[in-house]
LOBA-443578 format. One record per residue (C-alpha): residue number from 1; chain; x, y, z. Coordinates in nm, 4 decimals, padded with zeros to 6 digits, always signed. Layout:
LOBA-443578
ATOM, num, chaine, xx, yy, zz
ATOM, NUM, A, X, Y, Z
...
This chain:
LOBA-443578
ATOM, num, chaine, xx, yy, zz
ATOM, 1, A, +00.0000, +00.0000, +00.0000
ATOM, 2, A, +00.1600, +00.3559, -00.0751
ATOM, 3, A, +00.2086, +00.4725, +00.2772
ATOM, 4, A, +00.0901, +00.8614, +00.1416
ATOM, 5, A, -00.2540, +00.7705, +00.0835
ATOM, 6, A, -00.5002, +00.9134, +00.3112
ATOM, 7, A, -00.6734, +00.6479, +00.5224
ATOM, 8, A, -00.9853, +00.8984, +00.6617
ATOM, 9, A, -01.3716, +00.7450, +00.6726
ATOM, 10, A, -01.4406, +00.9720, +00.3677
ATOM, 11, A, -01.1560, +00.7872, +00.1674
ATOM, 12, A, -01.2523, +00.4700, +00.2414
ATOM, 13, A, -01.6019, +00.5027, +00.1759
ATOM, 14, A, -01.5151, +00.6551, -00.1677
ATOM, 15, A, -01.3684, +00.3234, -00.2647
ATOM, 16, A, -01.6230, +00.1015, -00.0984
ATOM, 17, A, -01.8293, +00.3056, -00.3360
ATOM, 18, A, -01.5724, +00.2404, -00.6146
ATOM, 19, A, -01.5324, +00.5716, -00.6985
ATOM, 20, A, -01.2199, +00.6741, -00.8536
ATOM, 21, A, -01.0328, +00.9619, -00.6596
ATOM, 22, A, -00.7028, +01.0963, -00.7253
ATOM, 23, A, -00.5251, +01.1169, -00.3496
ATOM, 24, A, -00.3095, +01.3864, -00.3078
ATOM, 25, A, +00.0319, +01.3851, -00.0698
ATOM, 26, A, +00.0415, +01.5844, +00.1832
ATOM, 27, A, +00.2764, +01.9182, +00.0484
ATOM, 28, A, -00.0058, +01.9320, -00.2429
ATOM, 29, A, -00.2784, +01.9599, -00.0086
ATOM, 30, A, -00.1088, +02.2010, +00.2138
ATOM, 31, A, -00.0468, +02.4038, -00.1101
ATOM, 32, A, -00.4175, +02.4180, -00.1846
ATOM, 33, A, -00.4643, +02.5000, +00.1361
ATOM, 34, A, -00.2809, +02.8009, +00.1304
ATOM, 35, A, -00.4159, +02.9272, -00.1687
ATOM, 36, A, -00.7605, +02.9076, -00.0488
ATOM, 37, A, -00.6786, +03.1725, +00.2338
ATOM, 38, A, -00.5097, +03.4014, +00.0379
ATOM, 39, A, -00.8455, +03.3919, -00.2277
ATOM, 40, A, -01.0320, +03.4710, +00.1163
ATOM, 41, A, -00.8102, +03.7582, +00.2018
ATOM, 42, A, -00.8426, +03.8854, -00.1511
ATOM, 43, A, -01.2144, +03.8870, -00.1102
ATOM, 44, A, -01.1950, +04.0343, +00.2335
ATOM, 45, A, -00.9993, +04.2945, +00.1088
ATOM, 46, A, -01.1812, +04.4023, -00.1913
ATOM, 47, A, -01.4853, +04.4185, +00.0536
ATOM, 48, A, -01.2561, +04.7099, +00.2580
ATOM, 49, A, -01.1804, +04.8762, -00.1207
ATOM, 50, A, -01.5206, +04.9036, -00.1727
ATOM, 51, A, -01.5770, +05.1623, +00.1150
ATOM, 52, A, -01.3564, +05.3953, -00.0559
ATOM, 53, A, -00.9929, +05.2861, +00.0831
ATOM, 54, A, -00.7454, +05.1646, -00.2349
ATOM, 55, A, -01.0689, +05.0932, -00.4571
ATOM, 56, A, -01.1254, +05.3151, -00.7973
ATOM, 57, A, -01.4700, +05.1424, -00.7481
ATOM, 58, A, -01.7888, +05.3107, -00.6114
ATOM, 59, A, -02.0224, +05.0832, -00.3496
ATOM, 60, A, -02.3078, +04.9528, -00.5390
ATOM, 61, A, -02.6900, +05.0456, -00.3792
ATOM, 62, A, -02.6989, +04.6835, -00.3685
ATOM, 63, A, -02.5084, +04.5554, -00.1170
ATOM, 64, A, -02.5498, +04.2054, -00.0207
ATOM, 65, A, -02.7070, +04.1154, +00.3329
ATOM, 66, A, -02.3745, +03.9526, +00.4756
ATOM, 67, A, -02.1935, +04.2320, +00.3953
ATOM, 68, A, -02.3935, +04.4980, +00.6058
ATOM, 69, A, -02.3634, +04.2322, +00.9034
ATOM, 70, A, -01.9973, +04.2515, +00.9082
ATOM, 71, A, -01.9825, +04.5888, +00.8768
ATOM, 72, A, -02.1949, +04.6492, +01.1605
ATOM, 73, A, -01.9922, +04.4206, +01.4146
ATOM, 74, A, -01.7144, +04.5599, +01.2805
ATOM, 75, A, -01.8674, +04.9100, +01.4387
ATOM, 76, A, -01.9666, +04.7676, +01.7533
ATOM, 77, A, -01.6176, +04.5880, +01.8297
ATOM, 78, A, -01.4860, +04.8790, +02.0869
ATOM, 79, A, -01.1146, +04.9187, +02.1549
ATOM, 80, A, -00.9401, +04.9420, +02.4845
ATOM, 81, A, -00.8162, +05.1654, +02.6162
ATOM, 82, A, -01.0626, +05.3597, +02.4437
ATOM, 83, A, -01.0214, +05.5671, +02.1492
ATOM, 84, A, -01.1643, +05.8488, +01.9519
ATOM, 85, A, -01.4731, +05.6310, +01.8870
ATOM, 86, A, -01.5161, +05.5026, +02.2058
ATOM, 87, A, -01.5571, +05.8435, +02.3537
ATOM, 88, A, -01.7916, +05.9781, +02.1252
ATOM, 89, A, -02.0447, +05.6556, +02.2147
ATOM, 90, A, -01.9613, +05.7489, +02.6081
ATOM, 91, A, -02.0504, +06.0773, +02.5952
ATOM, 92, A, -02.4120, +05.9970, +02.3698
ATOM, 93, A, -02.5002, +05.7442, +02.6349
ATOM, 94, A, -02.4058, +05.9831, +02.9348
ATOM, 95, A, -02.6353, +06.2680, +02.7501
ATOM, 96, A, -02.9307, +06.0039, +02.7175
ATOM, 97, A, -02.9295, +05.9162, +03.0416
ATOM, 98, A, -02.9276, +06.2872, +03.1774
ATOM, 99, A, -03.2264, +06.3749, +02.9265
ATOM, 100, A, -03.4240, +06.0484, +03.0669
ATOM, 101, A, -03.3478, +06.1537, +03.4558
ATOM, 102, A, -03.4967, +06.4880, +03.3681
ATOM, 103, A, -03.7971, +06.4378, +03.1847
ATOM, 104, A, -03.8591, +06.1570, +03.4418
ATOM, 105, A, -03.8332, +06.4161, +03.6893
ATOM, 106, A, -04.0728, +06.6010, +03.5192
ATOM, 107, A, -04.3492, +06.3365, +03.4590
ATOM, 108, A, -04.3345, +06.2502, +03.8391
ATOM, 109, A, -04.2989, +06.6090, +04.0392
ATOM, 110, A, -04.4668, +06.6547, +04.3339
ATOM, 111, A, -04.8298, +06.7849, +04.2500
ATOM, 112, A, -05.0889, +06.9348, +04.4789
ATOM, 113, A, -05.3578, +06.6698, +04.5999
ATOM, 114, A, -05.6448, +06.6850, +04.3778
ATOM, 115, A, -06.0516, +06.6029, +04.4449
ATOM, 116, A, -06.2213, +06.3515, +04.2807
ATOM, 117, A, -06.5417, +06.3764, +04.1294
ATOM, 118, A, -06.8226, +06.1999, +04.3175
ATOM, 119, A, -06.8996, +05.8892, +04.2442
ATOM, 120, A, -07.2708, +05.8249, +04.0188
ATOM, 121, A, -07.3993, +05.5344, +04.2127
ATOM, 122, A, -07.5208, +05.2672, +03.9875
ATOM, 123, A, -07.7825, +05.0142, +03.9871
ATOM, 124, A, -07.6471, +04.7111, +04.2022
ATOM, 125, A, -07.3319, +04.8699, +04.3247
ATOM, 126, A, -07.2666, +04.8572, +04.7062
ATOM, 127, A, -07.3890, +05.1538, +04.8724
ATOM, 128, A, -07.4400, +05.2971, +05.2118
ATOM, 129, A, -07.6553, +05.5866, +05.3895
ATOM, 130, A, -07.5276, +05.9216, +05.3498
ATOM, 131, A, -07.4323, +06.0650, +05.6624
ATOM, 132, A, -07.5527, +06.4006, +05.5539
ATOM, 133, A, -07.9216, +06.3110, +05.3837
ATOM, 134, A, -07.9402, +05.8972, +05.4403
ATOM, 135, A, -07.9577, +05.8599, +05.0914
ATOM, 136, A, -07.7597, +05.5635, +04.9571
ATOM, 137, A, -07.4202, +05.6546, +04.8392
ATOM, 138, A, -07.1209, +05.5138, +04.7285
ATOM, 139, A, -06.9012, +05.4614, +05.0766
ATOM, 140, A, -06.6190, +05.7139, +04.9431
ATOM, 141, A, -06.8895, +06.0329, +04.9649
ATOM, 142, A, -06.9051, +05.9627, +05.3443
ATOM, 143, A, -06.5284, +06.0542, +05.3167
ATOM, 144, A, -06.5248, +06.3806, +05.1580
ATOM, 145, A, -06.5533, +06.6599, +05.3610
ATOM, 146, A, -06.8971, +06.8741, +05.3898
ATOM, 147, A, -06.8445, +07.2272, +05.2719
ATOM, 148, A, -07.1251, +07.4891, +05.4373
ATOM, 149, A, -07.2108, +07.7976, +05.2380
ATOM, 150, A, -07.3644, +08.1319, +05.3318
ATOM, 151, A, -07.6470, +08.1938, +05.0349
ATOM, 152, A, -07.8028, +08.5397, +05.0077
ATOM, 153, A, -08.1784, +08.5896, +05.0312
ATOM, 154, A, -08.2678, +08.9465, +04.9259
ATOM, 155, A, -08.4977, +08.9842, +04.6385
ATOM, 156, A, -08.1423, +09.1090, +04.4457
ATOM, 157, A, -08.0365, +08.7532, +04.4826
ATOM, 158, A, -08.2618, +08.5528, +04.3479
ATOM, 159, A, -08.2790, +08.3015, +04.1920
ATOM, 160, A, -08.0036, +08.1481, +04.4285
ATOM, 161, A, -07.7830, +07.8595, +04.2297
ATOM, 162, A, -07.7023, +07.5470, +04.4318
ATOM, 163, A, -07.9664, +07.5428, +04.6880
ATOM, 164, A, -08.1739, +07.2642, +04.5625
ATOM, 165, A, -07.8658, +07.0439, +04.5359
ATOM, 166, A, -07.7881, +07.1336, +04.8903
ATOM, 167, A, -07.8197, +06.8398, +05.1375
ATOM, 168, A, -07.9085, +06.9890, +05.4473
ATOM, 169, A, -08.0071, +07.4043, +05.4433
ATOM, 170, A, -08.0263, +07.6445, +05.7347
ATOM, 171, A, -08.2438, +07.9373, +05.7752
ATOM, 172, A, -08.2728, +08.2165, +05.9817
ATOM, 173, A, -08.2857, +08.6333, +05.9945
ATOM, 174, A, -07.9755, +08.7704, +05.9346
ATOM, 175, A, -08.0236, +09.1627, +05.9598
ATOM, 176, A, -08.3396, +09.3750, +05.8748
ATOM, 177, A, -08.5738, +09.1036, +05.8208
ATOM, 178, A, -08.3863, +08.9552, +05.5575
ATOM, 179, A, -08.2792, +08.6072, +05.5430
ATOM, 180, A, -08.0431, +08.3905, +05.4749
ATOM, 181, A, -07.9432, +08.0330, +05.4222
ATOM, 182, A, -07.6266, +07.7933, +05.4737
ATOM, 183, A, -07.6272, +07.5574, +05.2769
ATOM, 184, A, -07.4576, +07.2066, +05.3125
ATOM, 185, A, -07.3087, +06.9346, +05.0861
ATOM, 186, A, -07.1131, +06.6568, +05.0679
ATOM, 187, A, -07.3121, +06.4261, +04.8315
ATOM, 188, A, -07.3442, +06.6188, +04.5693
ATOM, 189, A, -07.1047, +06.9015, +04.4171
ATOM, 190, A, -07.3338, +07.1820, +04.1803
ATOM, 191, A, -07.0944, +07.3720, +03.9682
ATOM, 192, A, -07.2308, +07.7230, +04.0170
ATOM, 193, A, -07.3158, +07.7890, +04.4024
ATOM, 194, A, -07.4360, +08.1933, +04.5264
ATOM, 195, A, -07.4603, +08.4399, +04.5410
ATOM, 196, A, -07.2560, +08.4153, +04.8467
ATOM, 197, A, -07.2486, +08.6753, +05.1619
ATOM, 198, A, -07.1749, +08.7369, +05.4845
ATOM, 199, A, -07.1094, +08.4865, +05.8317
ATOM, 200, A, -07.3117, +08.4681, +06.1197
ATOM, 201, A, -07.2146, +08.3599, +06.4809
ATOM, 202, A, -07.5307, +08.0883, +06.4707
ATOM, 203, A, -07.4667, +08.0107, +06.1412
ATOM, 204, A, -07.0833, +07.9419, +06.2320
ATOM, 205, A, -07.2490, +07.7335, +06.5595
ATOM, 206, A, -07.4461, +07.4894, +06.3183
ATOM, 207, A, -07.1359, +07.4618, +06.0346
ATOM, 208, A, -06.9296, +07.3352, +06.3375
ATOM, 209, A, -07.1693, +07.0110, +06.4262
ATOM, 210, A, -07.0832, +06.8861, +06.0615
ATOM, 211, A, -06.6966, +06.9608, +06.0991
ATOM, 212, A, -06.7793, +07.1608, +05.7468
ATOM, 213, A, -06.5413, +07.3819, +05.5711
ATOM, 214, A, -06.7195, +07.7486, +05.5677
ATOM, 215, A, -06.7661, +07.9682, +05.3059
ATOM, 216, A, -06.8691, +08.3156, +05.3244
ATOM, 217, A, -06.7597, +08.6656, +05.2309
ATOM, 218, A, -06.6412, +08.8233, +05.5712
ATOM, 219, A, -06.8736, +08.8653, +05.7913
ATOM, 220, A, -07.0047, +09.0473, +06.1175
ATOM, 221, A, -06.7572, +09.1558, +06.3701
ATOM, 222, A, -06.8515, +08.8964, +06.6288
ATOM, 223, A, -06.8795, +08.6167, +06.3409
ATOM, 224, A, -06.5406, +08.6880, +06.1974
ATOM, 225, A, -06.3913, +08.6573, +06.5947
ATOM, 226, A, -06.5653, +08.3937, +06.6724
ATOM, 227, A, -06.3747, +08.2121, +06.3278
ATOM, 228, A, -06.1028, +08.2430, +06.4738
ATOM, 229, A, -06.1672, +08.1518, +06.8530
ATOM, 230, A, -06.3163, +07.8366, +06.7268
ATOM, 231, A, -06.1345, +07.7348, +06.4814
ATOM, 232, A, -06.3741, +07.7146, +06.1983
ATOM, 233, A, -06.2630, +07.5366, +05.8989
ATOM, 234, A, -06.2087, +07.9157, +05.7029
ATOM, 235, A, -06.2913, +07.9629, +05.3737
ATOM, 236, A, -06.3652, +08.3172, +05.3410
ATOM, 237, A, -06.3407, +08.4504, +05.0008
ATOM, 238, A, -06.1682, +08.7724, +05.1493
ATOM, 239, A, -05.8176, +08.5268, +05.1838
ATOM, 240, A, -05.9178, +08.2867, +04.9262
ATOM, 241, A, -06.0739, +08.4567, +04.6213
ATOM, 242, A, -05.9111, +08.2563, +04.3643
ATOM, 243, A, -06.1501, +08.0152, +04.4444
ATOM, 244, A, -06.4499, +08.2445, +04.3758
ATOM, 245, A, -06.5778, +08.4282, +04.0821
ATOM, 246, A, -06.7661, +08.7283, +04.0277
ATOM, 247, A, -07.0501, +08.6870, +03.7730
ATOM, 248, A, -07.1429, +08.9813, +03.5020
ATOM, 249, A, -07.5357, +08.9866, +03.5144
ATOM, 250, A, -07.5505, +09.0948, +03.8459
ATOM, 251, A, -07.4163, +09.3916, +04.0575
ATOM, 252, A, -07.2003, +09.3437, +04.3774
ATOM, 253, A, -07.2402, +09.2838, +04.6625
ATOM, 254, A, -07.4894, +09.0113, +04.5023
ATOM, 255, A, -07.2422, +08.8298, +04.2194
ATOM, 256, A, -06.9809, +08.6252, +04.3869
ATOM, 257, A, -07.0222, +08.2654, +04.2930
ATOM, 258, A, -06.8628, +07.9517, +04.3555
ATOM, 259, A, -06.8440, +07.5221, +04.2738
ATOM, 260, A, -06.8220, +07.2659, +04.5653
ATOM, 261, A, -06.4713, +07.1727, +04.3381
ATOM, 262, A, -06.3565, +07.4622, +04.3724
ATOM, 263, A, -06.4188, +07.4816, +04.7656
ATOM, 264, A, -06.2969, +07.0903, +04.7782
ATOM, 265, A, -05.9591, +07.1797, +04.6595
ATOM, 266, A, -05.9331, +07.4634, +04.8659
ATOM, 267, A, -05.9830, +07.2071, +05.1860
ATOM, 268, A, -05.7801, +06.9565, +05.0472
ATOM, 269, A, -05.5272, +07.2149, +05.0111
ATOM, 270, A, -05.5505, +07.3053, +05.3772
ATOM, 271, A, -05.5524, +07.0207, +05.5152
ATOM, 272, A, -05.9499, +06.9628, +05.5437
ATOM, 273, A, -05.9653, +06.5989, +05.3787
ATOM, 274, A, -06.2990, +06.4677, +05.5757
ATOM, 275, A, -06.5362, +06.5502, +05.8032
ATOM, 276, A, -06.5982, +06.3816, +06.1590
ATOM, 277, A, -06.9198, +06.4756, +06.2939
ATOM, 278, A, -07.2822, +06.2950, +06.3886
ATOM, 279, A, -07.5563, +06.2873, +06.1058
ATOM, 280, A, -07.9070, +06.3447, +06.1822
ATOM, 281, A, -08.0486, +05.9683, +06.2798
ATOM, 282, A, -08.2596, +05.9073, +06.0172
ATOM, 283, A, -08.5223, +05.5541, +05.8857
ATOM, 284, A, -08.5631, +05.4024, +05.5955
ATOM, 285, A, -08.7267, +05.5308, +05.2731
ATOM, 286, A, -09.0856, +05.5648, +05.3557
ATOM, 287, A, -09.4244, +05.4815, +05.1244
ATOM, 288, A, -09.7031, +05.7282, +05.2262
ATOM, 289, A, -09.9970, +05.5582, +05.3354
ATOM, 290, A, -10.2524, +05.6385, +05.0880
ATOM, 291, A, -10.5622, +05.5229, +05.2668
ATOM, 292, A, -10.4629, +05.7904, +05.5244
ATOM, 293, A, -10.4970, +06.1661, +05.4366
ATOM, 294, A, -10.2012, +06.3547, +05.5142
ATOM, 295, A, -10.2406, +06.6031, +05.7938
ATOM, 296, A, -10.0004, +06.8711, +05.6977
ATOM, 297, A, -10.0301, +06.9212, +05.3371
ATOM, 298, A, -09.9668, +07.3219, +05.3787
ATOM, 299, A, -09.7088, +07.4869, +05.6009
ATOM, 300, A, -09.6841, +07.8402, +05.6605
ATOM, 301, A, -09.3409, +07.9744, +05.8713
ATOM, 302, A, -09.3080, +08.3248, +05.9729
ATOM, 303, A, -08.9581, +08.4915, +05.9714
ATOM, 304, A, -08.9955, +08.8806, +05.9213
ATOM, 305, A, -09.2665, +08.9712, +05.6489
ATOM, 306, A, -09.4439, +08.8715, +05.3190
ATOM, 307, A, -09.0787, +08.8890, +05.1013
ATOM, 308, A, -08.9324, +08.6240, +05.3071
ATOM, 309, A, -09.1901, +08.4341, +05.4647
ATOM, 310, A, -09.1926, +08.0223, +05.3568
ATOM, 311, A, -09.4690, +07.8399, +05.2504
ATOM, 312, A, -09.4859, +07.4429, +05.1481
ATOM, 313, A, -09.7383, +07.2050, +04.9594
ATOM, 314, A, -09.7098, +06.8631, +04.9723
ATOM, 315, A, -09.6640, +06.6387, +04.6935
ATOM, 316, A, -09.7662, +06.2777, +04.7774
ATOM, 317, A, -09.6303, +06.1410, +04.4637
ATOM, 318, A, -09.2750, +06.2369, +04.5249
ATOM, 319, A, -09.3106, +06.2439, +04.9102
ATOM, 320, A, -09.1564, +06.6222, +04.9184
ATOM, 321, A, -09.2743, +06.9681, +05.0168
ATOM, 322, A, -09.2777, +07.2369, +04.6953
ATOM, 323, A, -09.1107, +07.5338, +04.8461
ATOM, 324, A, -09.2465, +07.9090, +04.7956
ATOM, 325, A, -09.1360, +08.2894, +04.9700
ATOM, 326, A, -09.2422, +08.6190, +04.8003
ATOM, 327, A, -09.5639, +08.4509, +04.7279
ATOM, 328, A, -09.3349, +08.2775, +04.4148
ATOM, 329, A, -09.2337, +07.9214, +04.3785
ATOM, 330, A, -08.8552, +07.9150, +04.4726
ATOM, 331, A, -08.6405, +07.7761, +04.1895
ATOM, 332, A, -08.2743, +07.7004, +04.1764
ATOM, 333, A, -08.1354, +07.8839, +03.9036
ATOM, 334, A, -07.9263, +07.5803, +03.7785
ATOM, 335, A, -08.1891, +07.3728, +03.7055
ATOM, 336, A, -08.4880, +07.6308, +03.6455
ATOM, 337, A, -08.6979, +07.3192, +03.9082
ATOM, 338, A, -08.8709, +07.4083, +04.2211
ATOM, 339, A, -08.6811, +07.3579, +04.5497
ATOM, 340, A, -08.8399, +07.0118, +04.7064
ATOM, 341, A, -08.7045, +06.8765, +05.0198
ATOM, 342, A, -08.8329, +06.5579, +05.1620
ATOM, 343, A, -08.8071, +06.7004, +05.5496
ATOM, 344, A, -08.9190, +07.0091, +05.6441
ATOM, 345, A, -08.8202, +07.1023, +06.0177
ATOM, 346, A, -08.9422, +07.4583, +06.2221
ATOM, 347, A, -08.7170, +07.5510, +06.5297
ATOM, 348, A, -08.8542, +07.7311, +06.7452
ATOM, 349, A, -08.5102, +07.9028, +06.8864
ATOM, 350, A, -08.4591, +08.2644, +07.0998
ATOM, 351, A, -08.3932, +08.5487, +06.8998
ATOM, 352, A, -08.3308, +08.8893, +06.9662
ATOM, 353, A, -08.2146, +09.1913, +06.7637
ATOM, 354, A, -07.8715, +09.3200, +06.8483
ATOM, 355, A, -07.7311, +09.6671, +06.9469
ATOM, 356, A, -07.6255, +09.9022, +06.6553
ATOM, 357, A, -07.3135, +09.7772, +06.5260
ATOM, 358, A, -06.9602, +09.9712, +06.4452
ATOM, 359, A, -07.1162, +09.8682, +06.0755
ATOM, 360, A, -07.4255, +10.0603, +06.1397
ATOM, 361, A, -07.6750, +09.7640, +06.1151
ATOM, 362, A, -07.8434, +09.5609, +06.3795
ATOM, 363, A, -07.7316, +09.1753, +06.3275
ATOM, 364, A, -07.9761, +08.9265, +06.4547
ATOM, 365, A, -07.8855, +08.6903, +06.7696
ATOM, 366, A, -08.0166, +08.3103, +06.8285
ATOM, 367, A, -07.9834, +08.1106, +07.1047
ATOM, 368, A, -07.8780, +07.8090, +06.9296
ATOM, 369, A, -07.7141, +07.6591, +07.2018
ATOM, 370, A, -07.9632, +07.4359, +07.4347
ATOM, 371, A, -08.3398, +07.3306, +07.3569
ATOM, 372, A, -08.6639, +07.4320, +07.2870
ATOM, 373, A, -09.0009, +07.3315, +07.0878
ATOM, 374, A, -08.9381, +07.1517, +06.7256
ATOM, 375, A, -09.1748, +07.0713, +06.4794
ATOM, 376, A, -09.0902, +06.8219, +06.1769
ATOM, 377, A, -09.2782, +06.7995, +05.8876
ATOM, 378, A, -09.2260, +06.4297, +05.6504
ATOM, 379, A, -09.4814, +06.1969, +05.5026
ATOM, 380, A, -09.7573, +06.4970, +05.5018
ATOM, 381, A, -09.7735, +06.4442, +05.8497
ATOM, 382, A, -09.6033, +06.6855, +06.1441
ATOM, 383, A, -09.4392, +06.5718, +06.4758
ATOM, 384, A, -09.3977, +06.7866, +06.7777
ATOM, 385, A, -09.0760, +06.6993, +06.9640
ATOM, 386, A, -08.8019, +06.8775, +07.1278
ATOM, 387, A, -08.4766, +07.0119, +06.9532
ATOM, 388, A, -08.1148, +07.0152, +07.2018
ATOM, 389, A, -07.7610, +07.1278, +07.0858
ATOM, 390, A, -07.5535, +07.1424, +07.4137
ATOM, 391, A, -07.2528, +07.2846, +07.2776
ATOM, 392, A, -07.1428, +07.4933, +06.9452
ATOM, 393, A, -06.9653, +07.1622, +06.8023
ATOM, 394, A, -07.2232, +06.9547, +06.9004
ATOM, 395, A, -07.4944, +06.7728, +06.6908
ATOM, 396, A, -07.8577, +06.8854, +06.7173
ATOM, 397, A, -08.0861, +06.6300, +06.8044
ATOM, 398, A, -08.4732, +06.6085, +06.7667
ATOM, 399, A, -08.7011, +06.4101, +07.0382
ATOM, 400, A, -09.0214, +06.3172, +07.0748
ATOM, 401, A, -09.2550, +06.3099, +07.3850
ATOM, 402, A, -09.0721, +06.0349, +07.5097
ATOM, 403, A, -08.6959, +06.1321, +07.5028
ATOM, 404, A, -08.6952, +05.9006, +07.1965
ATOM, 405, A, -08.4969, +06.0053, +06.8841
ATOM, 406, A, -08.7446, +06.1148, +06.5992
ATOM, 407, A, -08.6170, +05.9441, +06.2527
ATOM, 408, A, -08.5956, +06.1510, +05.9580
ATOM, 409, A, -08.6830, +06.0556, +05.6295
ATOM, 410, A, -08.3492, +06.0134, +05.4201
ATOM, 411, A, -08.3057, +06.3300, +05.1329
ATOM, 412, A, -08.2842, +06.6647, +05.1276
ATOM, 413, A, -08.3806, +06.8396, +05.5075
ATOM, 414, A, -08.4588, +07.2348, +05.5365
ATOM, 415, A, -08.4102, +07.4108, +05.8681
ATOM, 416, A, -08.5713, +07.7097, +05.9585
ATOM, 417, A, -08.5733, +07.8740, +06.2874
ATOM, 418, A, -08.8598, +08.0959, +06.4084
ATOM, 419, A, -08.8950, +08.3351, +06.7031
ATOM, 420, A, -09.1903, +08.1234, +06.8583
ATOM, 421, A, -09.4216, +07.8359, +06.8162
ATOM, 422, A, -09.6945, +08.1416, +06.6345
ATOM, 423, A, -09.4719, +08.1362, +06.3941
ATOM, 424, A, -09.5945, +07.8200, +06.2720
ATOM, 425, A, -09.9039, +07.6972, +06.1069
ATOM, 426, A, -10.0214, +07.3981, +05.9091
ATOM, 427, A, -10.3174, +07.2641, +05.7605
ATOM, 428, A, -10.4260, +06.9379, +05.6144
């Protein structure tokens, strides 16, 4: 056998296949060897011409696939210690990374706490009794704080906006005969809300059982120091009037308007996130009994005189009491409807009229603090009980004969207080 013939698998398979095959020593093979690396360097090299470097030849638009890969490892194949290139990639990446830190810090900078609209309860969804009215609500509402109001009453100011969204209103004389309302919410949030005047002292006393942020324009001498001896949740447009507007169509003092938003944000911003006070105890929705007549269809309360006297009919089918003063049905000017609360409640409270003030007017005083005669009006009937607030941050609570609590119908509740049990009159 000629000891320069290969003896691999590939050989001897070729001549189990009887194939003829010229075998080649070993310097010829390492010859052809060689020459097949220098054909690859000539093709490796021509590739390098091509990009402009020792080639007379322009690149072609057509460059193959395998070509473009090499080229682009060739890129990413850094040097150290690092050159020119190396640098210039260093630098881009530390820019990028400063650009991304600040625009992050941009997107994510500390922002003022902001109030959420209130939640439309839907058919189904879990809900529980308003604090404020009883009505079923979605359990967040009975987090939000309650915002109180002062709501002008002259003939100037009327229509008022807001009121019949309000869930709880207060009434009572503020100077001259003419009255005035606060107005409470904290299950619903009207956008337009006024116009909006002055404080009161007894006003202030009633705000404070509900823990309620208070909204006014100043105020009397002894309401705007008793603000501050209290510690009222302020909100007087005086230090806050960015969150107040003054309306065109009407002249001042009877144009400055408001949303519960806008008041909401105000709280949030100081620091008035919820409210912690007592609700009225109220019972579940009732059906009037229609085999038995209602015995207070009409109420008539007394305050000063004809212009701002109240007056109620009862509406069986919605279980509510139409509200008139003036001799007019009283609308709220955001919805054009008449105001229709489902409890109507007189309290009989002591009043008295005030020396001359420093102002020149004579501002009413109530003795809102203690007890004394209280009728309630719900289900076109009327219940004589007993009213009690033993302190200025104190709940009021209604009694009957018995000591018992008297349960309120949940929705909307109107408060008026009268100088004496005259003052009020009812018929079937």
């Amino acid at each position: 056998m000629d000891e320069n013939r290969p003896t691999s698998d590939k050989s001897a398979n070729n001549e189990t296949d009887g194939k003829n095959e010229t075998f080649k020593t070993p310097d010829e093979v390492a010859a052809e060897q060689t020459s097949e690396r220098a054909d690859r360097s000539a093709t490796s090299d021509a590739d390098t011409d091509s990009s402009g470097e020792g080639s007379s030849e322009k690149k072609s638009g057509s460059e193959d696939g395998m070509s473009k890969q090499s080229k682009w490892r060739r890129f990413n194949k850094l040097n150290w210690p690092p050159g020119k290139k190396e640098w210039i990639i260093f630098v881009i990446l530390l820019l990028l990374l400063a650009g991304g830190g600040t625009a992050y810090a941009l997107l994510h900078k500390s922002k003022p706490p902001t109030i959420q609209p209130i939640p439309k309860v839907e058919p189904g969804d879990p809900t529980v009794p308003s604090t404020l009215t009883g009505l079923p609500v979605d359990p967040s509402v009975n987090q939000r704080t309650v915002t109180a109001v002062m709501v002008e009453n002259s003939p100037a100011a009327r229509p008022q906006s807001g009121l019949g969204d309000a869930g709880v209103v207060f009434e009572a004389v503020a100077e001259g005969g003419v009255t005035r309302f606060m107005a409470l919410y904290q299950d619903t949030a009207p956008n337009n809300v006024g116009p909006i005047r002055s404080a009161r002292p007894y006003y202030i006393q009633w705000s404070m059982a509900f823990d309620a942020g208070y909204a006014h324009v100043g105020g009397s001498p002894d309401g705007l120091n008793d603000i501050k001896a209290w510690h009222v949740r302020d909100l007087d447009q005086f230090a806050n009037g960015g969150s107040y507007h003054r309306i065109s169509s009407r002249d001042a003092p009877h144009n400055v308007y408001t949303s519960i938003a806008a008041l909401n944000q105000l709280e949030v911003n100081k620091g008035y996130v919820t409210s912690h006070y007592t609700g009225f105890v109220r019972k579940k929705k009732a059906i009037p009994n229609k085999t038995k007549p209602p015995t207070a269809k009409s109420i008539n309360l007394t305050l000063s005189g004809p212009l701002y006297n109240a007056h109620y009919d009862y509406n069986a089918t919605t279980n509510s009491y139409a509200r008139s003063e003036g001799g007019a049905p009283q609308v709220d000017a955001n919805t054009n409807k008449q105001i229709s609360p489902t409890v109507v409640i007189a309290m009989v409270v002591p009043y008295s009229l005030g020396a001359l003030d420093s102002s020149g007017a004579y501002y009413s005083n109530y003795g809102v603090i203690g007890s004394g005669p209280v009728d309630i009006f719900q289900d076109g009937n009327v219940l004589a009980g007993t009213w009690t607030k033993k302190s200025s941050d104190s709940q009021i609570t209604f009694t009957d004969a018995n000591g018992q609590p008297i349960k309120l119908n949940p929705g909307k509740t109107w408060i008026t207080a009268v100088s004496g049990a005259d003052k009020i009159s009812y018929s079937p």
